[in-house]
Structures are given as C-alpha cells and as structure tokens.
One Martini backbone bead per residue (centre of mass of N, CA, C, O) as a GRO file, in nm:
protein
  234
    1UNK     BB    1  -3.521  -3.218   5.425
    2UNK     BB    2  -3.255  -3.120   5.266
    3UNK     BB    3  -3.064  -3.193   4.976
    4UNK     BB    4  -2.807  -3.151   5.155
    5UNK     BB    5  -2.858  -3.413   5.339
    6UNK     BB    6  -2.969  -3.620   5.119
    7UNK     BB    7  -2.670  -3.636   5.000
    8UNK     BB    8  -2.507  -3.715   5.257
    9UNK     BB    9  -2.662  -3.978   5.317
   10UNK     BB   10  -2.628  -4.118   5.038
   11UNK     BB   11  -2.276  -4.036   5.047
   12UNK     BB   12  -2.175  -4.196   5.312
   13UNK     BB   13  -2.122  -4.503   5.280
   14UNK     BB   14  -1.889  -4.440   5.052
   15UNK     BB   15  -1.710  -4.266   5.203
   16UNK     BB   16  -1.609  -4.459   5.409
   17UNK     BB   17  -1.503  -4.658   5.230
   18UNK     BB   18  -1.280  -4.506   5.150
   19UNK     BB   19  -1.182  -4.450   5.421
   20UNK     BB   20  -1.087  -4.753   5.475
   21UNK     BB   21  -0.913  -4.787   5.176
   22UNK     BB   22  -0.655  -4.654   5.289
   23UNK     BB   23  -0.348  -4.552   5.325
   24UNK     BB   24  -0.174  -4.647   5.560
   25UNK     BB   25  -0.121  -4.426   5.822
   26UNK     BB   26   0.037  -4.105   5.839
   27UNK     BB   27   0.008  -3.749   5.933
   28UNK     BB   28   0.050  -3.447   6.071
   29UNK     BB   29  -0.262  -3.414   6.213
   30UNK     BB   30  -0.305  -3.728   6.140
   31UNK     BB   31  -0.492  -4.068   6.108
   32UNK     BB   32  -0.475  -4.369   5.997
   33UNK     BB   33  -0.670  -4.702   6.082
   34UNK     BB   34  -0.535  -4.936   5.845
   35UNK     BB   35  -0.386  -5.170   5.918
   36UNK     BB   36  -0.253  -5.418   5.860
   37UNK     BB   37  -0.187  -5.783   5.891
   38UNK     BB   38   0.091  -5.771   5.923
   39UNK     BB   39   0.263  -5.821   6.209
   40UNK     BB   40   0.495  -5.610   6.140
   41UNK     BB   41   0.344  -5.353   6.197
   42UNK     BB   42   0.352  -5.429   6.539
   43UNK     BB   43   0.660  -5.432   6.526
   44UNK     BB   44   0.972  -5.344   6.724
   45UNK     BB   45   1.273  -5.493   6.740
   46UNK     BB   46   1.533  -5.194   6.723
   47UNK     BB   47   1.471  -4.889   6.846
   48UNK     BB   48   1.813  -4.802   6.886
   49UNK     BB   49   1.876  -4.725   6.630
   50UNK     BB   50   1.718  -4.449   6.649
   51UNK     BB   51   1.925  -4.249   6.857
   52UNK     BB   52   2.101  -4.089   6.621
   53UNK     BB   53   1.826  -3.854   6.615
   54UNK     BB   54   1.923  -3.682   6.853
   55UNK     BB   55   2.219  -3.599   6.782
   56UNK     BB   56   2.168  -3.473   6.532
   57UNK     BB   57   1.952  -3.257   6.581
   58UNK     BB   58   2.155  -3.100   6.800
   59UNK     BB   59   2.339  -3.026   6.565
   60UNK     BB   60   2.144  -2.869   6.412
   61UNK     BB   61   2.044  -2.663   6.668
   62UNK     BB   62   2.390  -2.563   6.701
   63UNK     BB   63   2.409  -2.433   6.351
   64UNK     BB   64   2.155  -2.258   6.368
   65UNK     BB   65   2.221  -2.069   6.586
   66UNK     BB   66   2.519  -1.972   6.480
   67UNK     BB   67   2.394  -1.870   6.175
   68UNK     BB   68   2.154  -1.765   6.300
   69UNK     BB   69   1.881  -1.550   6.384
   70UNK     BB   70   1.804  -1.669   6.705
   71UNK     BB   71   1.596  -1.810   6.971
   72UNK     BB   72   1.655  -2.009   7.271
   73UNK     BB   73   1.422  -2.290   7.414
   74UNK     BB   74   1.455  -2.492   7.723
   75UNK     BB   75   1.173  -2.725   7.796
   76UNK     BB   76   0.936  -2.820   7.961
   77UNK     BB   77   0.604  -2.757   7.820
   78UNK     BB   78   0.660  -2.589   7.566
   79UNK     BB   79   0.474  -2.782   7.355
   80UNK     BB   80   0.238  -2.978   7.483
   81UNK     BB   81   0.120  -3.096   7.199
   82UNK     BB   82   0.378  -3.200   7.111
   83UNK     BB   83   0.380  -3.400   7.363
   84UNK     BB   84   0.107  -3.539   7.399
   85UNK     BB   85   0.192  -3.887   7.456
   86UNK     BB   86   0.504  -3.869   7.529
   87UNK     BB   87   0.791  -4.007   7.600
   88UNK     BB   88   1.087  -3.831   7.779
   89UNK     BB   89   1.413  -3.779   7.726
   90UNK     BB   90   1.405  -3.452   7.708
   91UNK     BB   91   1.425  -3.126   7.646
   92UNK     BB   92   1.308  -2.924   7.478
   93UNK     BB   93   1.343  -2.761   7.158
   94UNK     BB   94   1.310  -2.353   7.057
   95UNK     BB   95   1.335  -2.202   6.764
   96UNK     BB   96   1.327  -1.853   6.723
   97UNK     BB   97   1.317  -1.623   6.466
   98UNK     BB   98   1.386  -1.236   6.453
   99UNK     BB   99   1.171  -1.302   6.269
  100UNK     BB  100   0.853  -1.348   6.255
  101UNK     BB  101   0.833  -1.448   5.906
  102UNK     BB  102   0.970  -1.701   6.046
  103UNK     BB  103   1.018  -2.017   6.102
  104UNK     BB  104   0.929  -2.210   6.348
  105UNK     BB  105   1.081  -2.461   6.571
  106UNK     BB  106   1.044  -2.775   6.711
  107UNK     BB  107   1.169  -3.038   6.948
  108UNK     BB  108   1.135  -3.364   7.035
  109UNK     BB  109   1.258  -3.617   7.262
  110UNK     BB  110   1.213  -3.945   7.255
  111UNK     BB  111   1.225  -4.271   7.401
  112UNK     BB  112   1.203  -4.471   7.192
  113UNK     BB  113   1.379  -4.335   7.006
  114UNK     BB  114   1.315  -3.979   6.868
  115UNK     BB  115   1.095  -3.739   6.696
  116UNK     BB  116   0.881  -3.433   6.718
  117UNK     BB  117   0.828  -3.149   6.489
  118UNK     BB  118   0.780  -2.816   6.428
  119UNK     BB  119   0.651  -2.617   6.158
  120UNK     BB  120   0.590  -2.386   6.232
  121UNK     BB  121   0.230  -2.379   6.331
  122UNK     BB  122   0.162  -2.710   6.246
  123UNK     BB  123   0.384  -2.869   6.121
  124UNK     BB  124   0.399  -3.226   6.175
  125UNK     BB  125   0.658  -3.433   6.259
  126UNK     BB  126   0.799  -3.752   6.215
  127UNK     BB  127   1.100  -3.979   6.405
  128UNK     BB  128   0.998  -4.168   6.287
  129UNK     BB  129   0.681  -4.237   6.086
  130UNK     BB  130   0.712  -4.561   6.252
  131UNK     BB  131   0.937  -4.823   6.287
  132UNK     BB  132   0.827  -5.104   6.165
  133UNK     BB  133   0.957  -5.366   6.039
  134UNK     BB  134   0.765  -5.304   5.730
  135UNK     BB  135   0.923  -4.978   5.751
  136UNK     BB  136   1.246  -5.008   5.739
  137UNK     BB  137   1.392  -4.798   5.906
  138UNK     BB  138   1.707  -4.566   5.897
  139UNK     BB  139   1.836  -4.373   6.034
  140UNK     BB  140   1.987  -4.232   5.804
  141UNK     BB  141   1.734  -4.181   5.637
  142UNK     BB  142   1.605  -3.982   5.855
  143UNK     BB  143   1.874  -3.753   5.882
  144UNK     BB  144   1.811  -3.684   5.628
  145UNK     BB  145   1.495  -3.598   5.600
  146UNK     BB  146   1.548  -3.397   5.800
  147UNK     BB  147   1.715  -3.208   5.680
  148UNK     BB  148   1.525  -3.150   5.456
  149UNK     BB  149   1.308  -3.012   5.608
  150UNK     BB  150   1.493  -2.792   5.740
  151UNK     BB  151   1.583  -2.669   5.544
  152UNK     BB  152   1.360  -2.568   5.379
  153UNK     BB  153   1.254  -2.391   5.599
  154UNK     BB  154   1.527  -2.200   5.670
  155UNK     BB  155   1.473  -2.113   5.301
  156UNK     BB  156   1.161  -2.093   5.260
  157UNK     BB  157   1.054  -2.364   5.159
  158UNK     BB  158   0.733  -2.284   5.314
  159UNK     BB  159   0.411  -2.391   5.308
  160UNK     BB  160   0.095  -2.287   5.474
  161UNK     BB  161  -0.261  -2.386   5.546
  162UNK     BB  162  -0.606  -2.307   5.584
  163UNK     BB  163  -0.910  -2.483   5.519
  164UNK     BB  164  -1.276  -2.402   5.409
  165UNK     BB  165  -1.526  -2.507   5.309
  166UNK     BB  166  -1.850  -2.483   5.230
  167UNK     BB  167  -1.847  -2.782   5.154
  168UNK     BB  168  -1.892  -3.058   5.362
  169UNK     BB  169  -1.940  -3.400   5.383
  170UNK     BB  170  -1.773  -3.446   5.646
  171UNK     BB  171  -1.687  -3.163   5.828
  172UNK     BB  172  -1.406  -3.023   5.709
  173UNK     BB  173  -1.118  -2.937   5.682
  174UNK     BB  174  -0.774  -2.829   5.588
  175UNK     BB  175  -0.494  -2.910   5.635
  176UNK     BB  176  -0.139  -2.771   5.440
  177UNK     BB  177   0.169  -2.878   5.317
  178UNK     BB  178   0.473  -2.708   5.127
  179UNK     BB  179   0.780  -2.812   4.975
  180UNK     BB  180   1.111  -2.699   4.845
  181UNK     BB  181   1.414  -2.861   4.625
  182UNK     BB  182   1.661  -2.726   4.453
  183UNK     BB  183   1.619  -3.058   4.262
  184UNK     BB  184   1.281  -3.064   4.201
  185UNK     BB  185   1.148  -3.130   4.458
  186UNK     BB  186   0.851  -3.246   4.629
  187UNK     BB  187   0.618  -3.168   4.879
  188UNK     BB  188   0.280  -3.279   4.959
  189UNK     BB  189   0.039  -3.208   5.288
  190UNK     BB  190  -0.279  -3.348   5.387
  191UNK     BB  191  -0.548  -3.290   5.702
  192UNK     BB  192  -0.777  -3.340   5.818
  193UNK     BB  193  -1.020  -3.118   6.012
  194UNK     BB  194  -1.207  -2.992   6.212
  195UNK     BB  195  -1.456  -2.741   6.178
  196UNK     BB  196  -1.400  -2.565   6.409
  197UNK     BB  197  -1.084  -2.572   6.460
  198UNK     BB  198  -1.039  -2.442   6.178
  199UNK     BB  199  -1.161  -2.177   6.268
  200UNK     BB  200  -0.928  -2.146   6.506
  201UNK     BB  201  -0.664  -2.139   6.306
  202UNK     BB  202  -0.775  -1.881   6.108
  203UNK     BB  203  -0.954  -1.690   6.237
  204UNK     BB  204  -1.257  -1.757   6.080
  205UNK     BB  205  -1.130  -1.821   5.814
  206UNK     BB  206  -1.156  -1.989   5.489
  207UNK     BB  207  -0.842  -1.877   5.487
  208UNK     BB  208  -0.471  -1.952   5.583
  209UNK     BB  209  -0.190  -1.836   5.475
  210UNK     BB  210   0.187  -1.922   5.456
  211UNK     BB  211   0.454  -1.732   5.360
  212UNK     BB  212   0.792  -1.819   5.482
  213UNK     BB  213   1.062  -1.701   5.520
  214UNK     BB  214   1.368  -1.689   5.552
  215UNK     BB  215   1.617  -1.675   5.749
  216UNK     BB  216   1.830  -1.474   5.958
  217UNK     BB  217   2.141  -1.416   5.946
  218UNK     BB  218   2.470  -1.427   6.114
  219UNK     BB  219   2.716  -1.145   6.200
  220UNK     BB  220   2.985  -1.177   6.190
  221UNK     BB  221   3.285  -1.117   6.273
  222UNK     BB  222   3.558  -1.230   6.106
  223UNK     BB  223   3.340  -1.371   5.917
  224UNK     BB  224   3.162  -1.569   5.736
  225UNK     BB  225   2.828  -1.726   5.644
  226UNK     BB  226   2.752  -2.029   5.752
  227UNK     BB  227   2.601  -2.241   5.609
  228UNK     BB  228   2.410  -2.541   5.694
  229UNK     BB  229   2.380  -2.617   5.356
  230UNK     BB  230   2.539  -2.498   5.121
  231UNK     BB  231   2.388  -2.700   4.883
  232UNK     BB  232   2.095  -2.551   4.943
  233UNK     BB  233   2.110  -2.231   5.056
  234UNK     BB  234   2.345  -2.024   4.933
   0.00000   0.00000   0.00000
C-alpha cells in the first residue's frame, strides 16, 4: 500500500465526520443530507405562497427578449437535466444570447410551484431554495433574489469554472461559480463532483474557467435600449 492510500485510509474517518457536521441544505450541483431534527424542516405548509414565482420569471424573460439580442426556445425536454425529478407545470424556456461568449438563462417552472434555472453551462439554482416552514421563504424574498442572479449573469458578472485537484482525498473535482453586484455585494458557491464527471465537464483539463461576457443589446430604431434593471445594468 502506497503512502497516499495509507494517509487517506487515516483521515478518512475524520473526513466523513466532518462532512456529517455540515451545514443542512443544498448547493448549485449537489445536496447535503443533514436535515436537522426540527419537525418544520420536513413540513411545507402554503406552497402555492410560491406561485407568484412563475409570473416574475415570465415577465423577466419577456423584458430581456425585448432588450436582448437573443433567441427564445420554448418546450418540454429542452433542458433534460434541468427537468430531472421534477413534475412540470408548463413548457420550459431558454434564452439564448447571439454572443457565444455570454451565458445562456434556462428556466423550468415547477409544478410546486418554483423554478429550476440554469445559468451558464454548469450553475443551477432553485426558487425557492427550500421552501419548508423553518426557512420561512417568502415569493417576495425570492423574486428578489431571482432578479439579482439573472441581472449579475445578463451583465456579465458571473464565472464559472471546473477544477480537479491532483490530489483528492474524497476522489473529486470541483465546480465553482461567483457573481457580483454593482452595491459591492458577492456570492460565491461551490459543490464537489465526482472525479470522473469533471472531467467530462471540463473537457479532460484539470481546469476550465468561463468568464463570461454581459448579453448583447438590442438596438431598435426610434427608441433607445431600455436596460433589464436600469440601476444595476447601466
């Protein structure tokens, strides 16, 4: 047995706990299965709360066609993965802008009712997050939050990135994604991926960043280009 297997045969048990002690929920990629014991963590009381989620989305997705330079594709099983384990409440949609280099929206609108969106090539997010009575989500808070995700990514404040270490002692790589916003806000989200996965993603390199591009206005005759979110796109 080589050094490197006996040094992760020693810290795997420690390894394991520590990763029993995180912090309950999910990320972009992946979930964590810490559910606390607080009963309202399992319990989702008025989900159609949430319903307001799906008119936002839509008119958000009718604001940047208009403003965009980009093209609308509308229908079941455009995003496959994205639909995944999901019961659908109505036809996918995704833009597409006609820049290569700027990230494409994708959104699912669930039966829920929520939303699944895909930004860029790798990064999803749910709307709500969660949804259960102890972390008391409110359509409000969320329809926030959706607009600042897709403004941050519409103006190009947004990478991602696959990293695959040479050594890992779970045996996995890494996706990463990082966005920010005009008031000197900031997010940053990563979630482990199996080792060989990433370097499906990665396209066998042991990194591959995206940083991408803002969205490509649309110039209309007799009119100037209203932006998405005048006071954060500029």
């Amino acid at each position: 047995m080589s050094w490197l297997m006996r040094l992760k045969a020693r810290l795997w048990p420690r390894i394991m706990y520590l990763e029993r002690r995180g912090t309950p929920g999910r990320s972009a990629y992946g979930s964590v299965d810490n559910s606390p014991a607080d009963p309202a963590y399992g319990r989702v009381t008025n989900p159609e709360r949430f319903r307001p989620l799906h008119a936002a989305m839509l008119a958000i997705i009718d604001r940047l066609e208009s403003d965009f330079e980009v093209e609308r594709a509308e229908g079941f099983g455009l995003d496959e993965k994205l639909e995944r384990g999901l019961d659908l409440a109505r036809a996918d949609v995704i833009l597409t802008p006609r820049d290569s280099g700027a990230p494409p929206i994708a959104a699912v609108f669930t039966a829920f009712p929520g939303l699944r969106l895909r930004l860029g090539r790798w990064y999803i997010e749910s709307f709500p997050g969660c949804g259960c009575d102890a972390c008391d989500e409110s359509a409000e808070g969320e329809i926030e939050r959706l607009r600042d995700i897709v403004d941050d990514a519409v103006a190009g404040r947004f990478r991602e990135a696959v990293e695959i270490p040479l050594i890992s002692f779970m045996g996995s790589g890494w996706v990463k994604a990082r966005s920010w916003s005009p008031d000197g806000r900031r997010a940053r989200r990563r979630s482990r991926v199996e080792r060989r996965r990433a370097f499906e993603m990665s396209g066998g390199r042991s990194r591959l960043a995206l940083n991408w591009k803002p969205w490509p206005r649309r110039q209309l005759a007799g009119r100037g280009s209203r932006g998405f979110r005048s006071n954060s796109l500029g």
